[in-house]
N, CA, C and O atoms as CSV, one atom per row, in Angstrom:
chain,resi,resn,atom,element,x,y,z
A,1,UNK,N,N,0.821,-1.191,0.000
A,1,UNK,CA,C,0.000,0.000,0.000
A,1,UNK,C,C,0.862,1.252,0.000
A,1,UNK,O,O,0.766,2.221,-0.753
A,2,UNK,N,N,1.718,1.045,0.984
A,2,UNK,CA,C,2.463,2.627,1.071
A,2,UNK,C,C,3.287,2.678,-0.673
A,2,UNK,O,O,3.164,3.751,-1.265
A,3,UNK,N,N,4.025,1.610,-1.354
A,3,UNK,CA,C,4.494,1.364,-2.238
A,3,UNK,C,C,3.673,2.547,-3.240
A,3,UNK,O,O,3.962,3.705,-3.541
A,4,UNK,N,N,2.557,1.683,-3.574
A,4,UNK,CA,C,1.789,2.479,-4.514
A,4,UNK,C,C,0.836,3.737,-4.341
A,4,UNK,O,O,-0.031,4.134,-5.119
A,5,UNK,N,N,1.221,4.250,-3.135
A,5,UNK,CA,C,1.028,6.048,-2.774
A,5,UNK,C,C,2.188,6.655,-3.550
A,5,UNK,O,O,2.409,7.533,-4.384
A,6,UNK,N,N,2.855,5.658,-2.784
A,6,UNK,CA,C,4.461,6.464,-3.922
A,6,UNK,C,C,4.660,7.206,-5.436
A,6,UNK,O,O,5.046,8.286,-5.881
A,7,UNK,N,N,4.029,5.638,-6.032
A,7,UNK,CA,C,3.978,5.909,-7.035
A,7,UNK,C,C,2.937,6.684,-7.835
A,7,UNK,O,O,3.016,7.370,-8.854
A,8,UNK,N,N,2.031,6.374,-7.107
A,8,UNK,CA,C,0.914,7.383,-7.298
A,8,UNK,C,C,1.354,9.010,-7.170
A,8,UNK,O,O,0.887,9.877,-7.908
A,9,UNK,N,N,2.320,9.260,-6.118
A,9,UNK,CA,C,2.046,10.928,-6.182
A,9,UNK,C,C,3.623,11.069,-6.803
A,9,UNK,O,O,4.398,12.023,-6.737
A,10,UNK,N,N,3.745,10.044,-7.285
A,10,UNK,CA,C,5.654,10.653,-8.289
A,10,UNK,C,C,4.918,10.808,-9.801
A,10,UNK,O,O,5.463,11.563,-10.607
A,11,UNK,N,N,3.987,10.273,-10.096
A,11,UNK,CA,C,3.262,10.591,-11.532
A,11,UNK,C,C,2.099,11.590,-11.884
A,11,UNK,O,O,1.584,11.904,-12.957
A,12,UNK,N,N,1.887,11.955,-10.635
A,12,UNK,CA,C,1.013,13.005,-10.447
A,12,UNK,C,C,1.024,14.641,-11.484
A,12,UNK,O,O,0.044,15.100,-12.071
A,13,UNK,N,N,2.223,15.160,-11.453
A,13,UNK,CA,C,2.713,16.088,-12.137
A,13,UNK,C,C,3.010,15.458,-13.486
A,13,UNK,O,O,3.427,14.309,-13.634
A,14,UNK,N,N,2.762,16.290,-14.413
A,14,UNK,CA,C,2.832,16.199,-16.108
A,14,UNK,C,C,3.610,17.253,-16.420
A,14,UNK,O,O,3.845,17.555,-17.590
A,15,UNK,N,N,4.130,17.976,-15.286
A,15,UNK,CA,C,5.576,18.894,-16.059
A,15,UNK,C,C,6.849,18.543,-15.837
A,15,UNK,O,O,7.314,18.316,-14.720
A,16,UNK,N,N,7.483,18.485,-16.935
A,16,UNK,CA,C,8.987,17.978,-17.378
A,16,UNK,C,C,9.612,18.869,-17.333
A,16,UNK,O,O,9.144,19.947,-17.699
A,17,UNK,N,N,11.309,18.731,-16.723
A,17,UNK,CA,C,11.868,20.077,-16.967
A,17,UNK,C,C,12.067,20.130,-18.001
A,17,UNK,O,O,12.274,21.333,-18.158
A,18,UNK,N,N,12.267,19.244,-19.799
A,18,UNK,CA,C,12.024,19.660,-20.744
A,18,UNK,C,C,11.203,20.928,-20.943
A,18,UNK,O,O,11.752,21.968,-21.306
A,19,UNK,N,N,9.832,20.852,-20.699
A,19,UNK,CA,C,9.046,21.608,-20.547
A,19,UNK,C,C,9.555,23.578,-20.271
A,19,UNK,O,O,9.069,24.637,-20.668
A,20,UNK,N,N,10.637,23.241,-19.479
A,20,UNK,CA,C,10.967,24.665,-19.104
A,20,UNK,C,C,12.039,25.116,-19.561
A,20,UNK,O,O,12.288,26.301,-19.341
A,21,UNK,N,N,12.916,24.364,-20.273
A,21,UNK,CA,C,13.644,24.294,-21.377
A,21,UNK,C,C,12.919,25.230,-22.614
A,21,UNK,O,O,13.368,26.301,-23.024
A,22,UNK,N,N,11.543,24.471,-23.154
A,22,UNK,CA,C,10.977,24.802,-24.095
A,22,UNK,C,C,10.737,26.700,-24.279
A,22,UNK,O,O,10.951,27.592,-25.100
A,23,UNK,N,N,10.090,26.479,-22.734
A,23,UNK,CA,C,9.737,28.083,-22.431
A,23,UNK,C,C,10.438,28.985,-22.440
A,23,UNK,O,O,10.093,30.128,-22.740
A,24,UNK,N,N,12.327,28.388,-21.887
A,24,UNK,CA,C,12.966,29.326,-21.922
A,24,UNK,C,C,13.575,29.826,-23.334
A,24,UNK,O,O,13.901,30.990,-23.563
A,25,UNK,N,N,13.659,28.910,-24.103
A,25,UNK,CA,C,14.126,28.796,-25.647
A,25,UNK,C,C,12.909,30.080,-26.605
A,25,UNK,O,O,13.043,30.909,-27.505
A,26,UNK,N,N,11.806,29.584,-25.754
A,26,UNK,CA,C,10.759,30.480,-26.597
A,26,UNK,C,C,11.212,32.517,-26.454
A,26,UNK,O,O,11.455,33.453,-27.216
A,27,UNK,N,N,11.104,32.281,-25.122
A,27,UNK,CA,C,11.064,33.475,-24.245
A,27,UNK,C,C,12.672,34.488,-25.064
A,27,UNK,O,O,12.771,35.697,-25.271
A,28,UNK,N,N,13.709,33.336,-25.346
A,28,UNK,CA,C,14.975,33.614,-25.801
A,28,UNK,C,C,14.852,34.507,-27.706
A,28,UNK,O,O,15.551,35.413,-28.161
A,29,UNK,N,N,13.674,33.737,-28.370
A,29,UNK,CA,C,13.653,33.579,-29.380
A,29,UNK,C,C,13.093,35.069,-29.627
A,29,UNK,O,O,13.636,35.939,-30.307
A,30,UNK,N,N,11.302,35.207,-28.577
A,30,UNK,CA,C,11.082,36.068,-28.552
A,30,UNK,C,C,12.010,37.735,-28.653
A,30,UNK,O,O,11.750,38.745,-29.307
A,31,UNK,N,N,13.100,37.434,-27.726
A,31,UNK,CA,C,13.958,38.465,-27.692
A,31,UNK,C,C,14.692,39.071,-28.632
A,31,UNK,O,O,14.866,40.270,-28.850
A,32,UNK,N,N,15.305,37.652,-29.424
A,32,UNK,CA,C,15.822,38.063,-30.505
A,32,UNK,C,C,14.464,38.871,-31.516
A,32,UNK,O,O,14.352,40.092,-31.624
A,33,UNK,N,N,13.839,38.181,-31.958
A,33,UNK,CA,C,13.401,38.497,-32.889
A,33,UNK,C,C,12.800,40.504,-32.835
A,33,UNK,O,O,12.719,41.260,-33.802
A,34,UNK,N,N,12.467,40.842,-31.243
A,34,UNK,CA,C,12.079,41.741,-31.241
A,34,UNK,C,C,13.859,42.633,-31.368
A,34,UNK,O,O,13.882,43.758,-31.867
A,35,UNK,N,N,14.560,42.291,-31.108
A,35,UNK,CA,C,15.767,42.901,-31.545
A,35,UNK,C,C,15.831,43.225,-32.749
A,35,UNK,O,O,15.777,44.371,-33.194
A,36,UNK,N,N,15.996,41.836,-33.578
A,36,UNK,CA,C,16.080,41.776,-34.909
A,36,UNK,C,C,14.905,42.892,-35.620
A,36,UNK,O,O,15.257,43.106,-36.780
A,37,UNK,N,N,13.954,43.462,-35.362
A,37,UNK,CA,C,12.879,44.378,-36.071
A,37,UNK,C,C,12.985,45.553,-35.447
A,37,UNK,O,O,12.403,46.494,-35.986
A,38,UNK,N,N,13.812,45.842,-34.047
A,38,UNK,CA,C,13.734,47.348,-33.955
A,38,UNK,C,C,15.168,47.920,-33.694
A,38,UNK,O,O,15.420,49.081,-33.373
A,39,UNK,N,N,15.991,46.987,-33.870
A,39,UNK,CA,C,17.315,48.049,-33.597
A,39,UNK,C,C,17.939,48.809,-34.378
A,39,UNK,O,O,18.270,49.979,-34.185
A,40,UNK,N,N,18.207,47.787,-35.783
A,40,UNK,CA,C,18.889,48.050,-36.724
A,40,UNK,C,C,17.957,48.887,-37.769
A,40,UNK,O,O,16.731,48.962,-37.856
A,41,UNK,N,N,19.207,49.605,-38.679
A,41,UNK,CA,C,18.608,50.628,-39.477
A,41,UNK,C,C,18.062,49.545,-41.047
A,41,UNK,O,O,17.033,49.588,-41.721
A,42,UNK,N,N,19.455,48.557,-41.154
A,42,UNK,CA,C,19.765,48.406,-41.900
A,42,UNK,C,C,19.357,46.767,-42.072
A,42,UNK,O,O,20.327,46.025,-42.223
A,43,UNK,N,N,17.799,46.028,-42.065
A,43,UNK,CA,C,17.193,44.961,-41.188
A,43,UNK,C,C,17.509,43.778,-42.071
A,43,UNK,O,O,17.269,44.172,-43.212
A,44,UNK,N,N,17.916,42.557,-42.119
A,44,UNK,CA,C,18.408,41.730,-42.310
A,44,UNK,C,C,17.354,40.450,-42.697
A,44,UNK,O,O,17.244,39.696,-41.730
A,45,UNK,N,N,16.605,40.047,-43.799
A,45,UNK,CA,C,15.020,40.413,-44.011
A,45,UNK,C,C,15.088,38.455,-43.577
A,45,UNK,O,O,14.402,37.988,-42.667
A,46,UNK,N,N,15.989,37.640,-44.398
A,46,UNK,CA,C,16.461,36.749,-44.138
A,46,UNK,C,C,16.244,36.387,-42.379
A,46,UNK,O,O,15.324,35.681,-41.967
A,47,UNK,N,N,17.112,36.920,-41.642
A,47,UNK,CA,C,17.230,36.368,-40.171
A,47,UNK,C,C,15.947,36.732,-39.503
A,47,UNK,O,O,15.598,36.076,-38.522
A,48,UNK,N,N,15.244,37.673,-39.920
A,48,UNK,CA,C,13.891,38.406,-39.426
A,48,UNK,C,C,12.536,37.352,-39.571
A,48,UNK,O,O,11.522,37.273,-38.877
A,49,UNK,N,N,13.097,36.366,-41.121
A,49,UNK,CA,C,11.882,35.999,-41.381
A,49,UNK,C,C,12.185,34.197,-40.436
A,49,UNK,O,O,11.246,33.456,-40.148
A,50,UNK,N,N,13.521,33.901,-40.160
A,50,UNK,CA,C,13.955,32.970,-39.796
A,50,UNK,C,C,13.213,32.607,-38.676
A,50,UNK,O,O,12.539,31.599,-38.469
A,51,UNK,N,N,13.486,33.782,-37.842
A,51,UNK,CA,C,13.479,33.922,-36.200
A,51,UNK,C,C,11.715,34.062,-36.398
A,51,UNK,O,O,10.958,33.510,-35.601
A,52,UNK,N,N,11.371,34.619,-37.199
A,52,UNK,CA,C,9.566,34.608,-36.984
A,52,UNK,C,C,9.206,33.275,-37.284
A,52,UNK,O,O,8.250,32.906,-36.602
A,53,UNK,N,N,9.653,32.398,-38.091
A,53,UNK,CA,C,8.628,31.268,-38.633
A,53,UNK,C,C,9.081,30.127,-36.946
A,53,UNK,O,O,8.218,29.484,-36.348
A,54,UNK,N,N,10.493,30.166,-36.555
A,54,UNK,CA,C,10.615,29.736,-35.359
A,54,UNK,C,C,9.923,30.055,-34.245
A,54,UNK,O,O,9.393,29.236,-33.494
A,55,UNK,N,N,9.916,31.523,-34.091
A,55,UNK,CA,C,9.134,31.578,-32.775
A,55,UNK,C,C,8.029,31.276,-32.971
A,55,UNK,O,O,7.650,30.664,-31.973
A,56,UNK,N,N,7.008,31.363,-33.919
A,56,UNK,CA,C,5.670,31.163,-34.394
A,56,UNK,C,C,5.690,29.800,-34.021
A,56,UNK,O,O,4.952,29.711,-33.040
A,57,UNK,N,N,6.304,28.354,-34.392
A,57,UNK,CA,C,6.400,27.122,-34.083
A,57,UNK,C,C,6.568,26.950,-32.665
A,57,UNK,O,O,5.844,26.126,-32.106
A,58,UNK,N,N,7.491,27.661,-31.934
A,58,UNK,CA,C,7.651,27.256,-30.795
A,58,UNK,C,C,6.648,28.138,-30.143
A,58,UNK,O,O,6.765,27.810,-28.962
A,59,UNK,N,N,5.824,28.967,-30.190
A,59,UNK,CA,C,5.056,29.290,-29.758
A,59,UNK,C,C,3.883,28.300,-29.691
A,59,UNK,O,O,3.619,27.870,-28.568
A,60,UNK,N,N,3.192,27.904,-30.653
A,60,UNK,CA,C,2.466,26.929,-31.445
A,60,UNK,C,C,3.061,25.741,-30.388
A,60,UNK,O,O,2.118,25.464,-29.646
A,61,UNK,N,N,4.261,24.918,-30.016
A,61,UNK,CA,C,4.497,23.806,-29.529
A,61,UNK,C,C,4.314,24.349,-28.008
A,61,UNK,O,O,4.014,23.461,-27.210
A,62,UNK,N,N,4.430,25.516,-27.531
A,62,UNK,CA,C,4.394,25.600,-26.099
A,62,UNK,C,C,2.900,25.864,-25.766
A,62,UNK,O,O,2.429,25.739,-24.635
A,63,UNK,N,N,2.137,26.277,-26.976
A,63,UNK,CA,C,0.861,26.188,-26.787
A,63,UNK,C,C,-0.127,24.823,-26.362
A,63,UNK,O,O,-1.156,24.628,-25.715
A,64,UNK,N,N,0.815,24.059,-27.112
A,64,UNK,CA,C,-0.104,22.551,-27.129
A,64,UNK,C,C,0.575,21.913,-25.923
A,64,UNK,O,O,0.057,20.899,-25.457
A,65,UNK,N,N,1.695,22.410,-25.367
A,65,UNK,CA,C,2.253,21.519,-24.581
A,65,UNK,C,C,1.212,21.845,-23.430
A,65,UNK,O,O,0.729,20.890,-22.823
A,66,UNK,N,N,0.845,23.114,-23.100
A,66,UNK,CA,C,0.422,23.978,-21.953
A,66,UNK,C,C,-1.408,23.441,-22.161
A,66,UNK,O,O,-2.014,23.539,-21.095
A,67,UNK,N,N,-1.867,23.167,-22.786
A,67,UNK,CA,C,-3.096,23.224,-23.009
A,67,UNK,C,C,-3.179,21.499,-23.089
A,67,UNK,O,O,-3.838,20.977,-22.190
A,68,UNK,N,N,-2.614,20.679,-24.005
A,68,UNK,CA,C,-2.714,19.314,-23.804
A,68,UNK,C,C,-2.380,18.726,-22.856
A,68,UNK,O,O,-2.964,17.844,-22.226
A,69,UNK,N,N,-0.971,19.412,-22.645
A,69,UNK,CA,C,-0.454,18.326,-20.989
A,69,UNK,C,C,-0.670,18.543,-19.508
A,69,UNK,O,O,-0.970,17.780,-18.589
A,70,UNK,N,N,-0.390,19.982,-19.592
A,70,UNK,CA,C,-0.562,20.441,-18.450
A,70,UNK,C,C,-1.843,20.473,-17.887
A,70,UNK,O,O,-2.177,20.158,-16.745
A,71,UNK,N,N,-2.640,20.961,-18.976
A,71,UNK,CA,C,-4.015,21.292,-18.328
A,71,UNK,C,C,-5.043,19.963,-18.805
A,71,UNK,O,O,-6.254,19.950,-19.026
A,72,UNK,N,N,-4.338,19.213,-18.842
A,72,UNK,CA,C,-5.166,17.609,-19.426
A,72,UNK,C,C,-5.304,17.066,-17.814
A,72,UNK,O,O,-5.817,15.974,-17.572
């Protein structure tokens, strides 16, 4: 009995530190990209469109992670 309390409350949580990995990568991406569109005079249309189709995805994957796993 005590065995499977155990295991019961070690599976309880559905967040991975993957998970905060993800967020921080996003949060990172975010940064750039708002760099990349307001600093420079001279905007680099290539790395601009790079960093958008990425953050857009990882936005999109932290969406489903947060809504399927977490809140499942």
């Amino acid at each position: 009995m005590f065995l499977a309390e155990e295991a019961a409350a070690t599976t309880a949580s559905t967040i991975n530190t993957f998970d905060w990995f993800m967020l921080a990568f996003t949060v990172i991406i975010a940064i750039g990209f708002v760099r990349l569109v307001s600093e420079r005079p001279k905007k680099n249309i290539f790395a601009i469109g790079f960093t958008g189709v990425s953050l857009a995805l990882f936005l999109l994957i932290d969406w489903i992670m947060i809504t399927k796993v977490w809140l499942a």
